[in-house]
C-alpha positions as CSV (number, residue, x, y, z in Angstrom):
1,X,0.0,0.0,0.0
2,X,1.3,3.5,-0.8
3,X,1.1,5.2,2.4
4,X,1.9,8.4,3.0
5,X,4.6,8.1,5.8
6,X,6.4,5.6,2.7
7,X,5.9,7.8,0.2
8,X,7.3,11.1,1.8
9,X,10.0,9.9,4.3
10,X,13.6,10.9,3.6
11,X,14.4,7.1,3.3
12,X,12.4,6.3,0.1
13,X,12.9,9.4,-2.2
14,X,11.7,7.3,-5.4
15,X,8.7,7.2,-3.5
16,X,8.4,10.6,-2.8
17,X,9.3,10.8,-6.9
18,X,6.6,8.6,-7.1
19,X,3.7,10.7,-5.1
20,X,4.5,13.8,-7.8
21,X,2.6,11.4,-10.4
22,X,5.1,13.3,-13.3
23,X,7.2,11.5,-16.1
24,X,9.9,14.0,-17.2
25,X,13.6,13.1,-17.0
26,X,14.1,17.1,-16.8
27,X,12.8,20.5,-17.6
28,X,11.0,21.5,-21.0
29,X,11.3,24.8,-21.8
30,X,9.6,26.6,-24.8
31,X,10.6,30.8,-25.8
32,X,7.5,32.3,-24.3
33,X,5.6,33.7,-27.3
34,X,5.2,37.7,-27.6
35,X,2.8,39.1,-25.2
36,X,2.2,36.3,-22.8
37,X,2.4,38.2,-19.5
38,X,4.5,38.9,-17.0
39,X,4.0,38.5,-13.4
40,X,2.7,41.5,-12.8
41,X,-0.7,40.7,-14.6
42,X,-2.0,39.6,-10.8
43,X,-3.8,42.4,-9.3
44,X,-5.9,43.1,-6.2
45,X,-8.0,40.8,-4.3
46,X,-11.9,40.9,-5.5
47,X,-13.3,38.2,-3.3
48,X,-12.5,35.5,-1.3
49,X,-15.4,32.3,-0.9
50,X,-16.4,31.0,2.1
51,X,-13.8,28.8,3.0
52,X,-15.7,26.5,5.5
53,X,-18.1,25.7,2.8
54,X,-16.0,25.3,-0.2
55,X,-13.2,23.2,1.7
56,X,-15.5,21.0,3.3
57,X,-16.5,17.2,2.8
58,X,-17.3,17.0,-1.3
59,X,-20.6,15.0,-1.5
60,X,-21.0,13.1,-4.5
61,X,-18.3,11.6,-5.5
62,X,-17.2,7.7,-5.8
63,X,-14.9,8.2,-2.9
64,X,-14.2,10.3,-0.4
65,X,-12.9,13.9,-0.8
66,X,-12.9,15.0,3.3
67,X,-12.8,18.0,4.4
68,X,-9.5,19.5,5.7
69,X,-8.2,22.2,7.9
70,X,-7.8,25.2,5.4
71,X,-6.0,27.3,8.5
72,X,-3.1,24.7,8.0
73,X,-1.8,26.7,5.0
74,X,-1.0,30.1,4.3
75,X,-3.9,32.1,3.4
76,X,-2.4,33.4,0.2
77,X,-2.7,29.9,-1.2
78,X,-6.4,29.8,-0.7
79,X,-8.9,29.6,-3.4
80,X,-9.8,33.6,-4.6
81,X,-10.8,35.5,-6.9
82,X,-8.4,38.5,-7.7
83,X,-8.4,41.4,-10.5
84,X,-6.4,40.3,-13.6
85,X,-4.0,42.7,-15.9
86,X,-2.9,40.7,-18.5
87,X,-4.1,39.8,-22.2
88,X,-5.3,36.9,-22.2
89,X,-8.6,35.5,-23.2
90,X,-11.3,34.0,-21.0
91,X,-10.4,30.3,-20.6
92,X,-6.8,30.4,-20.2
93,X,-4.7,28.6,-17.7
94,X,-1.7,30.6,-16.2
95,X,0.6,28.8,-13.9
96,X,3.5,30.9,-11.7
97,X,5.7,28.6,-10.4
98,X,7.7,31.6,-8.2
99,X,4.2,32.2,-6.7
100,X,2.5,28.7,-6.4
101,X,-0.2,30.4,-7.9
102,X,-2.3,29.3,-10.8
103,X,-4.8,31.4,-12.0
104,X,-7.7,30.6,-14.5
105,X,-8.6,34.1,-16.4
106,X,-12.3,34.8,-16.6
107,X,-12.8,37.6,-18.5
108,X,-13.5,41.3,-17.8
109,X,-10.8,41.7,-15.8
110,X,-11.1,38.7,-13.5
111,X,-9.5,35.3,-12.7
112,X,-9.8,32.5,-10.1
113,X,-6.5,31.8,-8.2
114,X,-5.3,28.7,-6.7
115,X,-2.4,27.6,-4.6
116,X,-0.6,24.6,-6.1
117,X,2.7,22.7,-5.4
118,X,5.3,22.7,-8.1
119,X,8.2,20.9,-9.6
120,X,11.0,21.0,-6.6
121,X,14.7,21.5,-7.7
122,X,15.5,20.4,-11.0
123,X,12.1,19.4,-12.4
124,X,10.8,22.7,-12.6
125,X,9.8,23.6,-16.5
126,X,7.9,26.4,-18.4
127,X,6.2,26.8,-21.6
128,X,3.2,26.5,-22.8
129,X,0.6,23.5,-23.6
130,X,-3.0,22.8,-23.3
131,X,-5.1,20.0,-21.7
132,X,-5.6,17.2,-23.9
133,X,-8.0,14.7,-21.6
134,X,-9.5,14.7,-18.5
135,X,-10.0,12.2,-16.2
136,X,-12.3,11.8,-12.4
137,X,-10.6,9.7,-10.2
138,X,-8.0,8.6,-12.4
139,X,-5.4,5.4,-12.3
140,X,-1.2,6.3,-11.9
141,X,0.6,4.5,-14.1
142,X,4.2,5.4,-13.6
143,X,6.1,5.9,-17.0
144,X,8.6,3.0,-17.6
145,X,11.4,5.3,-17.3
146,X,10.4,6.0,-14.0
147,X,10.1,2.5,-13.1
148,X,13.6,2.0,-15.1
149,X,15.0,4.8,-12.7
150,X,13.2,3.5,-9.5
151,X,12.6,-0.5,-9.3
152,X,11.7,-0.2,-5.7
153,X,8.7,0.8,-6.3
154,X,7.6,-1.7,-9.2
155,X,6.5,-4.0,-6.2
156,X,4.0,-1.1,-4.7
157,X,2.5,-1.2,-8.1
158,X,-0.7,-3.4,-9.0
159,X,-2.3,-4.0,-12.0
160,X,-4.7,-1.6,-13.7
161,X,-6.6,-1.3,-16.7
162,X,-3.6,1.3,-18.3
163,X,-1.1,-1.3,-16.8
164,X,0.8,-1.2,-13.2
165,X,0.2,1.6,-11.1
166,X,-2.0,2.6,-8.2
167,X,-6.1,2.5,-9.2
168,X,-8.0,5.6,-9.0
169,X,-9.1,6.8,-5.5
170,X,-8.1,7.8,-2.1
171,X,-4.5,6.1,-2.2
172,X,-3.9,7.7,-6.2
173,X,-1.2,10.4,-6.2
174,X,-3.6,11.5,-8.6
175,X,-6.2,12.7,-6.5
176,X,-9.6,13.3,-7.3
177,X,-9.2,14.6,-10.7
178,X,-6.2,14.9,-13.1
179,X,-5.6,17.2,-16.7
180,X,-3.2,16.0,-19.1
181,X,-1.1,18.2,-20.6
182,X,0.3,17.7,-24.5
183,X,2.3,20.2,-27.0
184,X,0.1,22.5,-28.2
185,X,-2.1,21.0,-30.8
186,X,-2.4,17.9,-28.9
187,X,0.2,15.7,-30.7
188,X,2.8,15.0,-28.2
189,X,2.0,14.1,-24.2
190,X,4.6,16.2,-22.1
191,X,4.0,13.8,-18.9
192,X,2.7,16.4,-16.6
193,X,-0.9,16.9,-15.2
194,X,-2.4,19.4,-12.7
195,X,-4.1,17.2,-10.3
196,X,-5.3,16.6,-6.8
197,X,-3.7,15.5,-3.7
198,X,-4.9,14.6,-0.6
199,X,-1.7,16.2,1.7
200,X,-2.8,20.1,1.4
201,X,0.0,20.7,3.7
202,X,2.3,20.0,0.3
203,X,0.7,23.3,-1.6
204,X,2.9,26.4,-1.5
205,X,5.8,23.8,-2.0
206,X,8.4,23.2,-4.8
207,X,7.7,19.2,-4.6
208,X,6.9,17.6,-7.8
209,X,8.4,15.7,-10.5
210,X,6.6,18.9,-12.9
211,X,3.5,18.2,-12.2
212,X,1.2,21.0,-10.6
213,X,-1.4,19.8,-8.1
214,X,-3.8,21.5,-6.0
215,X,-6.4,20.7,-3.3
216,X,-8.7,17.8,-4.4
217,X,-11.6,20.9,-3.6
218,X,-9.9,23.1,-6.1
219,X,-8.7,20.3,-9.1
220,X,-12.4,19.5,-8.9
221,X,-13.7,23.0,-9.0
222,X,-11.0,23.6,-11.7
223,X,-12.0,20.8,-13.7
224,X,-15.5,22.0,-14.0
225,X,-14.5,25.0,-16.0
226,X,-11.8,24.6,-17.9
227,X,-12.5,22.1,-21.1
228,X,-10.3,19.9,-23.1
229,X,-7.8,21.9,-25.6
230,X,-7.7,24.9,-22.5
231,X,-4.4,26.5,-22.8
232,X,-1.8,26.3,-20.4
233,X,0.9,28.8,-19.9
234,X,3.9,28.2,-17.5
235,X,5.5,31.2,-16.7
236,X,9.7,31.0,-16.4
């Protein structure tokens, strides 16, 4: 079983590897195209949700998604909406790795902003993408290079539909909810996904393989809005 003490202790770092759900050997990096913004596009606060309600138990779903101790984090990485400066569309994913912040623009001057955790040292990238699937609950299938680089772990693995992994739900580094992110265009997978974890203490952190991941509350509020071919900017 994948607990969490195994998977985050010191001790067992390809388990730790393994909880960040990523597949990159190292960073990709793509020249930022003209006008994509810079990090001063985040503006003001607008409004902030009632946290008690929107962090709570999630009803509804196949498994559980409990509630958790919002307080346990630092307010700046809670769920808001603030005033947006930049150029961008309605739609658009930003991700600021510097900040842990991503925001999802709304229009009119508005966008929703998360706390996430992010790629720690050397597995940070930036560049841009878009979602290419989505998935509720999904399986983990490691990549083989992972497994290659790793082979402890191979016998924590069971078999799944997509192969061996760890099967959607409470135990799924996954979370509740995972976006897949490809090359824009969709052609080419780049291994990462935003997703949801169930350790909100991990938000605010540099701890990933790449991939981004947020609350299981917010991935799933997240996932509501923004559709298949979404763009995805991450900032340098």
């Amino acid at each position: 079983m994948l607990d969490r003490r195994t998977l985050l202790s010191g001790g067992a770092a390809a388990f730790g590897a393994a909880l960040s759900a990523c597949s990159m050997d190292g960073p990709f990096t793509l020249a930022p195209e003209a006008g994509e913004p810079h990090r001063n596009f985040a503006g003001r606060t607008l409004a902030t949700p009632d946290y008690k309600a929107i962090y709570a138990d999630y009803p509804g779903e196949p498994f559980a998604i409990r509630a958790f101790d919002y307080a346990q984090i630092n307010p700046r990485w809670l769920r808001q909406t603030i005033e947006y400066r930049g150029s961008e569309p309605m739609g658009v994913i930003i991700v600021d790795p510097a900040s842990k912040h991503l925001y999802f623009t709304e229009g009119e001057g508005r966008a929703t902003r998360y706390g996430v955790g992010v790629g720690r040292e050397g597995f940070g990238w930036n560049g841009r993408a878009q979602v290419n699937m989505k998935r509720n609950w999904p399986d983990w299938v490691p990549p083989h290079e992972m497994v290659e680089r790793q082979p402890e772990i191979r016998a924590q693995l069971e078999q799944t539909p997509r192969g061996l992994g760890v099967r959607g739900g409470p135990k799924s580094p996954l979370g509740a909810r995972a976006m897949y992110l490809f090359s824009e265009g969709g052609g080419h997978d780049l291994g990462y996904r935003i997703h949801g974890t169930t350790e909100p203490e991990t938000i605010g952190t540099n701890v990933s393989s790449g991939c981004i991941r947020m609350v299981n509350q917010d991935i799933v509020h997240l996932y509501t809005r923004a559709s298949v071919k979404t763009r995805v900017i991450v900032l340098a």
